[in-house]
C-alpha positions in Angstrom: 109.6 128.7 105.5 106.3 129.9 104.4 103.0 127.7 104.6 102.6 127.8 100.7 106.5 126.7 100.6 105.9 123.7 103.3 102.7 122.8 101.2 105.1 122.8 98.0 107.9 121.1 99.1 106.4 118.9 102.0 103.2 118.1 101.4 102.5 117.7 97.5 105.7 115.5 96.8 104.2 112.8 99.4 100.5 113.5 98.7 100.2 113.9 95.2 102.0 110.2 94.4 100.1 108.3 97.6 96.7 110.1 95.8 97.8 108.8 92.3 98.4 105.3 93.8 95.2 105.3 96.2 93.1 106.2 92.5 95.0 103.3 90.1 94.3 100.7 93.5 90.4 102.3 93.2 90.0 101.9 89.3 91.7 98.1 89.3 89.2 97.1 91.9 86.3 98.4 90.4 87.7 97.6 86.8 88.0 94.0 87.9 84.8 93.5 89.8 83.0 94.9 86.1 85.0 92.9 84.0 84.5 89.6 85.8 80.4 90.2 86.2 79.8 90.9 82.5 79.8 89.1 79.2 83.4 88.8 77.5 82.4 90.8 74.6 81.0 93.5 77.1 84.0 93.3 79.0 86.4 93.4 76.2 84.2 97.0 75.1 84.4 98.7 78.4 88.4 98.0 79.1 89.4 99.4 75.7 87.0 102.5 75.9 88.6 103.1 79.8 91.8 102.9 78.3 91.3 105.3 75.3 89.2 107.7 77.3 92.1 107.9 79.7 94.8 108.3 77.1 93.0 111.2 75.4 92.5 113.0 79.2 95.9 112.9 80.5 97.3 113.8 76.4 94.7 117.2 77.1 96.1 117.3 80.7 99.8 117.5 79.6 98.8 119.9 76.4 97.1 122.5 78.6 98.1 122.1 82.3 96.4 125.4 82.5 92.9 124.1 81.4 91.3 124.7 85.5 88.7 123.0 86.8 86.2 123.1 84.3 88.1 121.3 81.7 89.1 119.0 84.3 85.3 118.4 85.4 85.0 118.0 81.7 87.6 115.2 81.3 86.4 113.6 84.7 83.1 112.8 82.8 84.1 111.8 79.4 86.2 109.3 81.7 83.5 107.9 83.6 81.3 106.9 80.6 82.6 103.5 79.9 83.0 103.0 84.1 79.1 103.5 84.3 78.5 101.4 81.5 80.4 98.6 82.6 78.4 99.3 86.3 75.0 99.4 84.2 75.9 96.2 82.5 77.5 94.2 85.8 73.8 95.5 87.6 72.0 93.3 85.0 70.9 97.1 83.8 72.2 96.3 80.1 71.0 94.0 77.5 71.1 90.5 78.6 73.5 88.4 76.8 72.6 84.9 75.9 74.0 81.9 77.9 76.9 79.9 76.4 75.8 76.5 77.9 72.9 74.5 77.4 69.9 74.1 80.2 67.3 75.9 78.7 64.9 75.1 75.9 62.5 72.9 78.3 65.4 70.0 78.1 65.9 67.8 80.9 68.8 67.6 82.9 71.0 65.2 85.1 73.6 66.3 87.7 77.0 64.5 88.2 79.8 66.0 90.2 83.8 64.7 90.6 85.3 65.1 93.2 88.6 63.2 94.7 89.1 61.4 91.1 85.6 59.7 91.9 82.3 60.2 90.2 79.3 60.5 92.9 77.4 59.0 91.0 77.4 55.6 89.4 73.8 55.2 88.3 72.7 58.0 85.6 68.5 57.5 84.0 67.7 59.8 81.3 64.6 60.0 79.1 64.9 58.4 75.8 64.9 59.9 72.2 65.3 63.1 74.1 67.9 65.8 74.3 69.6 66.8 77.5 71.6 68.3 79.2 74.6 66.7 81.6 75.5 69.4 84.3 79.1 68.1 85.0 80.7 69.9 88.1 84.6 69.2 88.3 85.4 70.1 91.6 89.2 68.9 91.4 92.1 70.2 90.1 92.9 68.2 88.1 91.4 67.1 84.3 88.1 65.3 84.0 85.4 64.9 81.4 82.5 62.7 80.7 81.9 60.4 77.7 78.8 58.2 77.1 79.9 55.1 75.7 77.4 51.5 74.5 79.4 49.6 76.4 82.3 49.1 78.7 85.5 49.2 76.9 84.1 50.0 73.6 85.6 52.3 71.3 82.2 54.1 70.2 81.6 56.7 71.9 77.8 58.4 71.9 79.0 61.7 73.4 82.0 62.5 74.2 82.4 65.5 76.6 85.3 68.3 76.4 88.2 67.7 79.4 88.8 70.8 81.5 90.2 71.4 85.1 88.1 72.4 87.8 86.5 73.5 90.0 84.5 74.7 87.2 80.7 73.5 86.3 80.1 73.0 82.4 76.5 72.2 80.9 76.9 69.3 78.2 74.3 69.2 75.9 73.9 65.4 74.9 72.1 64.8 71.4 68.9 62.6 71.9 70.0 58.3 72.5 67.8 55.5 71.6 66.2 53.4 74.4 68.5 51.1 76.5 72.0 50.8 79.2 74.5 52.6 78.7 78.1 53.1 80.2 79.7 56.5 81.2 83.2 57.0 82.0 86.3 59.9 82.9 88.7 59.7 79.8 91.2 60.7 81.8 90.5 58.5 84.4 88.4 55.3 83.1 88.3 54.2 86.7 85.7 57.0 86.9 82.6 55.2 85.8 79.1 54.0 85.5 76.0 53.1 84.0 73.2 55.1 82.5 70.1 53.7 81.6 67.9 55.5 79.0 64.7 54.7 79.8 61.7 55.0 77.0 58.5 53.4 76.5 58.4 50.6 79.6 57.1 47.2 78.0 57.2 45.8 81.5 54.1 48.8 82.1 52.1 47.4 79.2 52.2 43.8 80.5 51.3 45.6 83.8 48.2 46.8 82.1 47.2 43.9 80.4 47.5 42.0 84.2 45.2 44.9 85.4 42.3 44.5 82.6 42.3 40.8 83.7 44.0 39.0 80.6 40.6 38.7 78.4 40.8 37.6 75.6 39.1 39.7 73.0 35.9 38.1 71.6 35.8 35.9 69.0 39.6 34.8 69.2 39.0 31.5 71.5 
């Protein structure tokens, strides 16, 4: 048996189909690691253009098996356009795209994590007449939320945030609340609970002053 035949018969059959497998294995890892770095829309863009580059190459492949290495050099590139896109964009190299969650804007924000079906936190102060933002870290698996009620058992709720399954950290941006205590609670869980004061203009800090400037009384009022 000839060398070319060996290479032919031997050779090609195993290394042409390990090859094929070793290049799907090396496009879904770097597929993967592109899609889940970029923004959904950008991710959505670069898997369909991957697929329809790669449909047109191997449809030129089959028609012209003949094409040689500089159609295949050809193909290769139009190929790897949306790859290096999708690496430009995963580098932080394209256009950011805005965040989906709240935290920015200059609003101020209060942390509060679940863990074990327990809040650790039961004491919550936020300013008043203010928006902000709740950053609410579920780190079970299992359903939580968080809803701001005006008092313990009541059925009006202030905010009411959405229930998902964690670990995952949402940002809940809270519309502005008047002055005063509060109760917080799991809907899921109510046993998850706590209170959260909203604190605005202290009156107990104006009768502080009045106690520093002595307690005169203004002239011409005795």
């Amino acid at each position: 048996m000839t060398e070319d035949n060996m290479r032919d018969r031997l050779i090609l059959p195993v290394l042409i189909p390990v090859g094929a497998l070793a290049f799907i294995l090396f496009l879904a890892l770097v597929m993967s690691q592109i899609l889940l770095n970029v923004h959904p829309a950008v991710a959505t863009a670069v898997a369909i253009s991957v697929a329809i580059n790669l449909l047109i190459a191997f449809s030129v492949m089959a028609a012209k098996p003949d094409g040689g290495k500089p159609l295949m050099v050809v193909l290769g590139g139009i190929t790897a356009l949306p790859l290096l896109f999708g690496v430009a964009a995963a580098m932080g190299l394209a256009p950011p795209e805005e965040e989906e969650h709240g935290g920015g804007g200059g609003s101020p924000a209060v942390e509060i994590e679940a863990n074990n079906i327990q809040f650790d936190k039961n004491e919550l102060s936020v300013p008043a007449d203010t928006e902000f933002v709740m950053a609410f870290n579920n780190e079970d698996t299992v359903p939580h939320n968080v809803s701001i009620l005006d008092a313990r058992g009541s059925a009006n709720a202030l905010f009411r945030g959405s229930i998902f399954t964690g670990p995952e950290t949402v940002d809940y941006q809270v519309d502005p609340i008047a002055a005063g205590e509060y109760y917080f609670q799991c809907d899921v869980h109510p046993n998850m609970n706590g209170t959260l004061t909203v604190v605005g203009e202290s009156a107990e800090g104006e009768s502080a002053e009045d106690e520093a400037a002595g307690g005169e009384t203004p002239p011409g009022e005795e």
